[in-house]
Chimera marker file (.cmm) of the C-alpha trace (Angstrom):
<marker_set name="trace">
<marker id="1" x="71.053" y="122.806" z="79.135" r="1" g="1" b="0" radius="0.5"/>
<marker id="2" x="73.540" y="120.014" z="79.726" r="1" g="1" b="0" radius="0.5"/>
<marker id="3" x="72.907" y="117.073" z="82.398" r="1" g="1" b="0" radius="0.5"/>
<marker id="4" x="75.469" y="116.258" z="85.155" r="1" g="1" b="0" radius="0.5"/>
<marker id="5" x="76.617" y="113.003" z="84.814" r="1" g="1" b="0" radius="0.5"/>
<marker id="6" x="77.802" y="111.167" z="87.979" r="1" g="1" b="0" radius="0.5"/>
<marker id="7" x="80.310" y="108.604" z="87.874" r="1" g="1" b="0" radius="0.5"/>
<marker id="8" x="80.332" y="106.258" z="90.900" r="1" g="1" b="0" radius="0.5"/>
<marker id="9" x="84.251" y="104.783" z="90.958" r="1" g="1" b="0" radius="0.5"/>
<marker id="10" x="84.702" y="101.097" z="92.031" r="1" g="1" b="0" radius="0.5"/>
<marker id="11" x="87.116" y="100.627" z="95.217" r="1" g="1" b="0" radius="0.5"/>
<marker id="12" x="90.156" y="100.596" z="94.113" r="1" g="1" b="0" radius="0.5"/>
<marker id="13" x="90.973" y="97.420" z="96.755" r="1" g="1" b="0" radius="0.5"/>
<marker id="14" x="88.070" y="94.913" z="97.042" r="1" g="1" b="0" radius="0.5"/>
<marker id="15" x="87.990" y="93.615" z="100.101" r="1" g="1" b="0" radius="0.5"/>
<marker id="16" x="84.985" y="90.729" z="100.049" r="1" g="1" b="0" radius="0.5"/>
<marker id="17" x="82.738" y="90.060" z="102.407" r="1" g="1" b="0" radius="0.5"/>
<marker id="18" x="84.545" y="86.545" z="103.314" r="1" g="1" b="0" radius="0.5"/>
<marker id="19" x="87.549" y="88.383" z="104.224" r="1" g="1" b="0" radius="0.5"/>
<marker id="20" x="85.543" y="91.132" z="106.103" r="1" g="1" b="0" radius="0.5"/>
<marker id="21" x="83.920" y="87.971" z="107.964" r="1" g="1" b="0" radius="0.5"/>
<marker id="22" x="86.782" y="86.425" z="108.971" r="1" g="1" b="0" radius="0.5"/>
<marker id="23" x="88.668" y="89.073" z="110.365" r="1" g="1" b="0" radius="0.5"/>
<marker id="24" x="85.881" y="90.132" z="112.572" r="1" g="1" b="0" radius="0.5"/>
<marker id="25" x="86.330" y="86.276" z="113.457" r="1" g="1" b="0" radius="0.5"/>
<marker id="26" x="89.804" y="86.332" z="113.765" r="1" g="1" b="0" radius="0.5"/>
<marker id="27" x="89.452" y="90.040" z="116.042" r="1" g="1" b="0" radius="0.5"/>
<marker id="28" x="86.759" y="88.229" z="118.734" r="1" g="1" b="0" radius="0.5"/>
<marker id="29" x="89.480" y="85.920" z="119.415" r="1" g="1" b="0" radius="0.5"/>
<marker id="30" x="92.096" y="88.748" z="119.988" r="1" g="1" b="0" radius="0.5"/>
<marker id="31" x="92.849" y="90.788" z="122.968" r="1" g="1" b="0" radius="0.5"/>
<marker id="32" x="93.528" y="93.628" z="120.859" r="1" g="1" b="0" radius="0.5"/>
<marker id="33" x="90.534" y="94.458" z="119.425" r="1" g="1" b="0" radius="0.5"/>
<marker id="34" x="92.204" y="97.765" z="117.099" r="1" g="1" b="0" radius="0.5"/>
<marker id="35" x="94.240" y="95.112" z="115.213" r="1" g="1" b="0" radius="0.5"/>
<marker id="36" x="93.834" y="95.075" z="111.062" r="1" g="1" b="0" radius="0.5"/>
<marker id="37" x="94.941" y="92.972" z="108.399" r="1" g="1" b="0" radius="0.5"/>
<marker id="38" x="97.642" y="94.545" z="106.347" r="1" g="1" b="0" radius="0.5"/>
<marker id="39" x="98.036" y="93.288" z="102.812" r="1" g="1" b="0" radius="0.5"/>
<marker id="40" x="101.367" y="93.607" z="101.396" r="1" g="1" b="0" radius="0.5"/>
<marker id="41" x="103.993" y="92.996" z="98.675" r="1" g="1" b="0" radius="0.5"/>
<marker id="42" x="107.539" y="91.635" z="98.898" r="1" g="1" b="0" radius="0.5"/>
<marker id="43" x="109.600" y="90.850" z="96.454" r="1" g="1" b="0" radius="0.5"/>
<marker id="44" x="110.642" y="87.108" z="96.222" r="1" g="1" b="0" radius="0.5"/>
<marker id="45" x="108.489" y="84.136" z="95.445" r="1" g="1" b="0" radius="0.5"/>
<marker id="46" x="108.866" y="81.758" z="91.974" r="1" g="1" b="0" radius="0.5"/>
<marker id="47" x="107.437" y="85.031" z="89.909" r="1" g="1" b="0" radius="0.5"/>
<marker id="48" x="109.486" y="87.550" z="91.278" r="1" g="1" b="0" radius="0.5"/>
<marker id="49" x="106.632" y="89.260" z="94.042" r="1" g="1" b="0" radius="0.5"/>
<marker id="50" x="104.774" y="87.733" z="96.709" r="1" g="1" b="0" radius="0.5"/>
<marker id="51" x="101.678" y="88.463" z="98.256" r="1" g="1" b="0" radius="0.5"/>
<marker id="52" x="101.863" y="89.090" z="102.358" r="1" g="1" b="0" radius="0.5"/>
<marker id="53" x="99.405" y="89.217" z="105.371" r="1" g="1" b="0" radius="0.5"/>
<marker id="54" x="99.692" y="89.620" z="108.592" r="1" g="1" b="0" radius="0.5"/>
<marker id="55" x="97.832" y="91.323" z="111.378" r="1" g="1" b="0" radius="0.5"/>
<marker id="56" x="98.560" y="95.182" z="112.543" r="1" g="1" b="0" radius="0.5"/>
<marker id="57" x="97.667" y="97.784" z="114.919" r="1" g="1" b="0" radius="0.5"/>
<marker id="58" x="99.932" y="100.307" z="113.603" r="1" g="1" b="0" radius="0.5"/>
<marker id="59" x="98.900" y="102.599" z="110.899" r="1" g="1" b="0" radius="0.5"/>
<marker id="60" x="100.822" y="104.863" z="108.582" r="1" g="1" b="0" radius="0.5"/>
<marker id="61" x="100.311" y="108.416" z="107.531" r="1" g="1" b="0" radius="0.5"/>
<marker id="62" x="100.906" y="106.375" z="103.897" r="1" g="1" b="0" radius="0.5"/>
<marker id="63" x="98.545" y="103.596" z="104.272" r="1" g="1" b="0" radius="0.5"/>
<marker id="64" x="95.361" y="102.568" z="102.516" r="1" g="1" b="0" radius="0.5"/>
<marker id="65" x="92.659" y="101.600" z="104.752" r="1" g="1" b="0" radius="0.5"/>
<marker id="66" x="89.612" y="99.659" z="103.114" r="1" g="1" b="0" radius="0.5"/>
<marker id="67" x="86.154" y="99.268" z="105.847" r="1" g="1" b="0" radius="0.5"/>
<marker id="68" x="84.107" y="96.544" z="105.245" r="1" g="1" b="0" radius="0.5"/>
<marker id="69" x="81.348" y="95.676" z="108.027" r="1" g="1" b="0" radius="0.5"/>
<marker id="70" x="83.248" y="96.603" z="111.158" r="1" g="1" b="0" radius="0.5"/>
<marker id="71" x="86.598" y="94.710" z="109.700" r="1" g="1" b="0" radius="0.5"/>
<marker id="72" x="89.534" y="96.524" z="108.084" r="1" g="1" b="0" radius="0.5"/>
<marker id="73" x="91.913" y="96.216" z="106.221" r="1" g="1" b="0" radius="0.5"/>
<marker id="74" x="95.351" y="98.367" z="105.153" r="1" g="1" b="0" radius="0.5"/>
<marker id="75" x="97.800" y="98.255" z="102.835" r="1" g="1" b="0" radius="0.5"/>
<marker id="76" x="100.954" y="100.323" z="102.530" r="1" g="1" b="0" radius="0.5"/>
<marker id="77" x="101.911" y="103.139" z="100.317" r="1" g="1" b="0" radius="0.5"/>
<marker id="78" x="104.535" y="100.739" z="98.096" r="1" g="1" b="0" radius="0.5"/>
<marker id="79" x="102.048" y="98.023" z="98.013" r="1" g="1" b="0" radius="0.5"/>
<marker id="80" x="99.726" y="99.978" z="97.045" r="1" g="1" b="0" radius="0.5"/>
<marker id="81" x="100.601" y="100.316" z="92.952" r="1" g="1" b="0" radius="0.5"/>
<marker id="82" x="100.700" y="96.645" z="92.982" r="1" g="1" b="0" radius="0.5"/>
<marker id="83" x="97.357" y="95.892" z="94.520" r="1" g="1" b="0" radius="0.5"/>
<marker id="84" x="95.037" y="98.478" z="92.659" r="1" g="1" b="0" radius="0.5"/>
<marker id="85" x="91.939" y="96.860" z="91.078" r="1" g="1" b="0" radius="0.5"/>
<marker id="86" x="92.499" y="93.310" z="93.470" r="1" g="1" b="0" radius="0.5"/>
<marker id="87" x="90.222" y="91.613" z="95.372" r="1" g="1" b="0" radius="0.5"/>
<marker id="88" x="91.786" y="90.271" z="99.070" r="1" g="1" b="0" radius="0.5"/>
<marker id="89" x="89.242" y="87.673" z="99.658" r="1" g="1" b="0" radius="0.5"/>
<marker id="90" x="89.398" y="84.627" z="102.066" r="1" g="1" b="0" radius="0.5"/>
<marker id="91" x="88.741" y="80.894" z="101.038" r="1" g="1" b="0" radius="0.5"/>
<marker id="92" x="88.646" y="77.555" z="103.140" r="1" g="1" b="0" radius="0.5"/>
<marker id="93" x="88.398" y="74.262" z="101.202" r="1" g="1" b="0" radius="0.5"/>
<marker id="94" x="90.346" y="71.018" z="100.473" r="1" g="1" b="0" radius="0.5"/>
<marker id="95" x="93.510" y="72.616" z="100.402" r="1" g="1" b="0" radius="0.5"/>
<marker id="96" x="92.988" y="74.487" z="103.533" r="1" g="1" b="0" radius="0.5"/>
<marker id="97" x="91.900" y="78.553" z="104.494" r="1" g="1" b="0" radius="0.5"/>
<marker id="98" x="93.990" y="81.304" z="103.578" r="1" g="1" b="0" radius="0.5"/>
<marker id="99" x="93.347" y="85.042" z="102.838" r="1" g="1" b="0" radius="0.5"/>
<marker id="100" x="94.090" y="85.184" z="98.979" r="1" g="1" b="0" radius="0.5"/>
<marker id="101" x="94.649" y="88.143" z="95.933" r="1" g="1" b="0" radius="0.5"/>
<marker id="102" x="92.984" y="87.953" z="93.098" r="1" g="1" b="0" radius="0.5"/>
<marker id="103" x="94.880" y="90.471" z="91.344" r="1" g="1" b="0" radius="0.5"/>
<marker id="104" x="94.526" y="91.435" z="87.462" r="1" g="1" b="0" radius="0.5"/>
<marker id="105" x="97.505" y="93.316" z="87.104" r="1" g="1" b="0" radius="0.5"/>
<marker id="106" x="99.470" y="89.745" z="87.615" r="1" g="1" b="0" radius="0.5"/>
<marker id="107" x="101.088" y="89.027" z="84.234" r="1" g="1" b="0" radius="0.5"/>
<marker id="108" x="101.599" y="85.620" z="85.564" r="1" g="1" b="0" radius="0.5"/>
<marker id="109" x="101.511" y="83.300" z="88.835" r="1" g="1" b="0" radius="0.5"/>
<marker id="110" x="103.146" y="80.294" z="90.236" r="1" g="1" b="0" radius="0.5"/>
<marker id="111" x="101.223" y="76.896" z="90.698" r="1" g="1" b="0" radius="0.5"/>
<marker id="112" x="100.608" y="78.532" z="94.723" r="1" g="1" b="0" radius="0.5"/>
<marker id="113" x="98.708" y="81.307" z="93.698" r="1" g="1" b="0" radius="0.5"/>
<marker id="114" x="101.214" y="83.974" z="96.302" r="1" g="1" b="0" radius="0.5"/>
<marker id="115" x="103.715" y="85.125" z="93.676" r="1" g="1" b="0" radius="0.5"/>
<marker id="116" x="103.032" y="86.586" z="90.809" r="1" g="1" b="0" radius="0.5"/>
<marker id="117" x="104.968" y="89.136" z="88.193" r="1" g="1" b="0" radius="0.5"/>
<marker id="118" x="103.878" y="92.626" z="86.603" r="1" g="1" b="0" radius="0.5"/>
<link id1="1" id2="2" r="1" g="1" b="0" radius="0.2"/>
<link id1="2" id2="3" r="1" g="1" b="0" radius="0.2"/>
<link id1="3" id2="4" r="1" g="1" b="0" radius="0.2"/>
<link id1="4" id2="5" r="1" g="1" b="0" radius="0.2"/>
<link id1="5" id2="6" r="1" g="1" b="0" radius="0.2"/>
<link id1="6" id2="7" r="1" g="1" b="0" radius="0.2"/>
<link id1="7" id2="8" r="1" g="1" b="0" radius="0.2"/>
<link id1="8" id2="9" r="1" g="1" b="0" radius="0.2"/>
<link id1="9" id2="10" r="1" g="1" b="0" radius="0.2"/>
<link id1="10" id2="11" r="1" g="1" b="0" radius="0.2"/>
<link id1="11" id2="12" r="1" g="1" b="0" radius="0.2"/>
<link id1="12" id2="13" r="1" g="1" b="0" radius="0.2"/>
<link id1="13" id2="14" r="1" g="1" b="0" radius="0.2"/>
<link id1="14" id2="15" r="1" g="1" b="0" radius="0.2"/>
<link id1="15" id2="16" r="1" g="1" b="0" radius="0.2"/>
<link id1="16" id2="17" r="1" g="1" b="0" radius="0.2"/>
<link id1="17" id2="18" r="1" g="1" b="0" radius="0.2"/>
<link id1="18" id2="19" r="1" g="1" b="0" radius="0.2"/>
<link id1="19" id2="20" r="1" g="1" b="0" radius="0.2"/>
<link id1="20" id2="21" r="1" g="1" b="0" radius="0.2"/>
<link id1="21" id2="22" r="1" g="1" b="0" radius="0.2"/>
<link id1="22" id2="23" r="1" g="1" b="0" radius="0.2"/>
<link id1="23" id2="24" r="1" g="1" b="0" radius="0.2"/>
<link id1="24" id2="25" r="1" g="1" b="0" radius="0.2"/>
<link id1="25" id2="26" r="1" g="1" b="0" radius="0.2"/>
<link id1="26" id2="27" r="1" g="1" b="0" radius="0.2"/>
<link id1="27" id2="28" r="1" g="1" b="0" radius="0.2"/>
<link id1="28" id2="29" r="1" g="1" b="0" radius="0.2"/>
<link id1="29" id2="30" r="1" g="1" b="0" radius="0.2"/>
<link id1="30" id2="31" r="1" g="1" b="0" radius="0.2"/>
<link id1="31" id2="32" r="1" g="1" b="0" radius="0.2"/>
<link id1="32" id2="33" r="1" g="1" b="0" radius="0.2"/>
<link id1="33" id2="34" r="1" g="1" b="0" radius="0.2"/>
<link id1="34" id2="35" r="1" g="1" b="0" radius="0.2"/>
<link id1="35" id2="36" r="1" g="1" b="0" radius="0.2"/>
<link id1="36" id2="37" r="1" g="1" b="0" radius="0.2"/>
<link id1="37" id2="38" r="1" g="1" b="0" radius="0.2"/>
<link id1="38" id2="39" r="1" g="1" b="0" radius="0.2"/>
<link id1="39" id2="40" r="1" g="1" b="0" radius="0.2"/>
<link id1="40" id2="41" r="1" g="1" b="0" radius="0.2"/>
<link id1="41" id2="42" r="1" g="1" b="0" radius="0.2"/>
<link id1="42" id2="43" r="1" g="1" b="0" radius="0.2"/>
<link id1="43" id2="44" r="1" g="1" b="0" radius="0.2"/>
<link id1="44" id2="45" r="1" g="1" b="0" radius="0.2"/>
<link id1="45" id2="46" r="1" g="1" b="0" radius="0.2"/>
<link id1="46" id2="47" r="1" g="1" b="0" radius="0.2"/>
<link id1="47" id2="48" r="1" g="1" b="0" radius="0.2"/>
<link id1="48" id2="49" r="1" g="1" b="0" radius="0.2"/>
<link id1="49" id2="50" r="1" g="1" b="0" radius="0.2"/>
<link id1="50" id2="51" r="1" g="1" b="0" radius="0.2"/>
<link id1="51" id2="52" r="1" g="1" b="0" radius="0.2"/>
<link id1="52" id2="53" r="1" g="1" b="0" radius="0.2"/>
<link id1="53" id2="54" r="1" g="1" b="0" radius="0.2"/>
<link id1="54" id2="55" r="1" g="1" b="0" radius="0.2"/>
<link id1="55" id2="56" r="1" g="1" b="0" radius="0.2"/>
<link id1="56" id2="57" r="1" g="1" b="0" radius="0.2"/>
<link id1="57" id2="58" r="1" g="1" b="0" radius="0.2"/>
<link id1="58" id2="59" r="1" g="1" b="0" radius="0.2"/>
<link id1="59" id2="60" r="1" g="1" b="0" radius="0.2"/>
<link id1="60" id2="61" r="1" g="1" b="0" radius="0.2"/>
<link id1="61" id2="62" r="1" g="1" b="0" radius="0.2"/>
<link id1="62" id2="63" r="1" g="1" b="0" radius="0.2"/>
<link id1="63" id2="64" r="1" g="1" b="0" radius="0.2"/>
<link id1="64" id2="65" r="1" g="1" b="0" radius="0.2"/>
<link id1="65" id2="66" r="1" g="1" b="0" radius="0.2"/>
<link id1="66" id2="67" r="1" g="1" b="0" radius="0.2"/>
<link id1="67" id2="68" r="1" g="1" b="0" radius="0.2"/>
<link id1="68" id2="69" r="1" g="1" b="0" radius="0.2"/>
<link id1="69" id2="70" r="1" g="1" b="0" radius="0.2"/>
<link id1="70" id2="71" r="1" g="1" b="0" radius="0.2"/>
<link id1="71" id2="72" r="1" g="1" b="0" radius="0.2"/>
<link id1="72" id2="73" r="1" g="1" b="0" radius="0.2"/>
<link id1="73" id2="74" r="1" g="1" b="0" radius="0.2"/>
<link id1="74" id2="75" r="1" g="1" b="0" radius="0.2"/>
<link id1="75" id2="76" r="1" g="1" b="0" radius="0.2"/>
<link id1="76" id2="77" r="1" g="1" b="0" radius="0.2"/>
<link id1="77" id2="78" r="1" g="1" b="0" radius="0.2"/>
<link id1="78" id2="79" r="1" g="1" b="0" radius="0.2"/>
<link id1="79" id2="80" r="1" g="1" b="0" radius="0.2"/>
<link id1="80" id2="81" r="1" g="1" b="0" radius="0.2"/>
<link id1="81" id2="82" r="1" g="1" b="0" radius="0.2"/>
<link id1="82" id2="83" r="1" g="1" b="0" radius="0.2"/>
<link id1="83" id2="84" r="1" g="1" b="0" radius="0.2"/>
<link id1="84" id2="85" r="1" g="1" b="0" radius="0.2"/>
<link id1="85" id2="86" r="1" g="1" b="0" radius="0.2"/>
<link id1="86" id2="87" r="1" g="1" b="0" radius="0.2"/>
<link id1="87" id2="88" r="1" g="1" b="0" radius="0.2"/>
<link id1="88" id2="89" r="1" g="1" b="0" radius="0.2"/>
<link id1="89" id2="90" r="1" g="1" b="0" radius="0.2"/>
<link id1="90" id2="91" r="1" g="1" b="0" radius="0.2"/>
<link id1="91" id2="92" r="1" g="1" b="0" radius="0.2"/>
<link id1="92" id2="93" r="1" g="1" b="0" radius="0.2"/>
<link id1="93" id2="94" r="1" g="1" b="0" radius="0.2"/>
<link id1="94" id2="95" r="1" g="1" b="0" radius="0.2"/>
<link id1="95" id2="96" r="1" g="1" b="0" radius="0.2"/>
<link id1="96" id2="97" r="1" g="1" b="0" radius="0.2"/>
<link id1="97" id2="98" r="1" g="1" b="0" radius="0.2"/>
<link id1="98" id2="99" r="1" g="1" b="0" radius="0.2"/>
<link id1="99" id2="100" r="1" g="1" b="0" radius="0.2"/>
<link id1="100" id2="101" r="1" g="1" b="0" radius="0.2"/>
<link id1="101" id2="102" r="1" g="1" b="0" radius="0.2"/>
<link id1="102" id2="103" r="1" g="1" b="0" radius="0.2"/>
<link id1="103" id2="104" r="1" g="1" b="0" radius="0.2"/>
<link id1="104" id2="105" r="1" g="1" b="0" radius="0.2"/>
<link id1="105" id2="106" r="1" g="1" b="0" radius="0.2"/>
<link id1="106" id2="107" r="1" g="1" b="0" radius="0.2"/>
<link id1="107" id2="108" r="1" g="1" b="0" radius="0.2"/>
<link id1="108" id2="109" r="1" g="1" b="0" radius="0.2"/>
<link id1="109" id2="110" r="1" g="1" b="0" radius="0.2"/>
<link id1="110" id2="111" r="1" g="1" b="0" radius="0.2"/>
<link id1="111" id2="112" r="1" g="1" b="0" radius="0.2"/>
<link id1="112" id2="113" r="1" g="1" b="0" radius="0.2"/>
<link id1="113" id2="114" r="1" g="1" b="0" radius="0.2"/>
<link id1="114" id2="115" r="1" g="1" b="0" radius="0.2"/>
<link id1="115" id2="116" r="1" g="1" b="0" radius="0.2"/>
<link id1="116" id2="117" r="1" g="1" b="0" radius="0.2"/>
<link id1="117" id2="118" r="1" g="1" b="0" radius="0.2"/>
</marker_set>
């Protein structure tokens, strides 16, 4: 008799619970309280991509959307390949608060830490 093995799969976008936090911050504020942060990739920056974010209420038939605690967050279909196995996360310190990627598909980054190359 063989045993059935389950496999529990990571996310394959980490959102952390800073980021969570402060969009629920960031949604008390707004008027529009169906808004989400989208996560995106451009290409451009010092390493050839560059890492995007900006506030949404639209969503795509396409797009990714990660729950974390009442926050969410989406990312879109092209993005997507890019951004599998990162952690969005959100950081406030001497240099100031920003939403950041920590992404290990990045070959390289610039000295900014919001381009990067595959």
């Amino acid at each position: 008799m063989s045993a059935v093995v389950e496999t529990v799969t990571p996310d394959p976008i980490i959102f952390t619970d800073n980021a969570a936090s402060k969009v629920n911050e960031l949604m008390e504020d707004e008027e529009n309280k169906s808004q989400r942060l989208r996560v995106y990739v451009t290409g451009g920056g010092c390493s050839g991509f560059q890492y995007g974010f900006t506030f949404d209420d639209k969503l795509a038939d396409d797009d990714t959307l990660v729950r974390k605690d009442g926050a969410e967050m989406v990312v879109d279909s092209l993005s997507y390949q890019y951004l599998v196995g990162a952690e969005v996360d959100y950081e406030s310190g001497l240099q100031g608060s920003r939403f950041l990627v920590r992404n290990p598909n990045a070959k390289s980054t610039c000295g900014c830490g919001s381009s990067f190359s595959i």
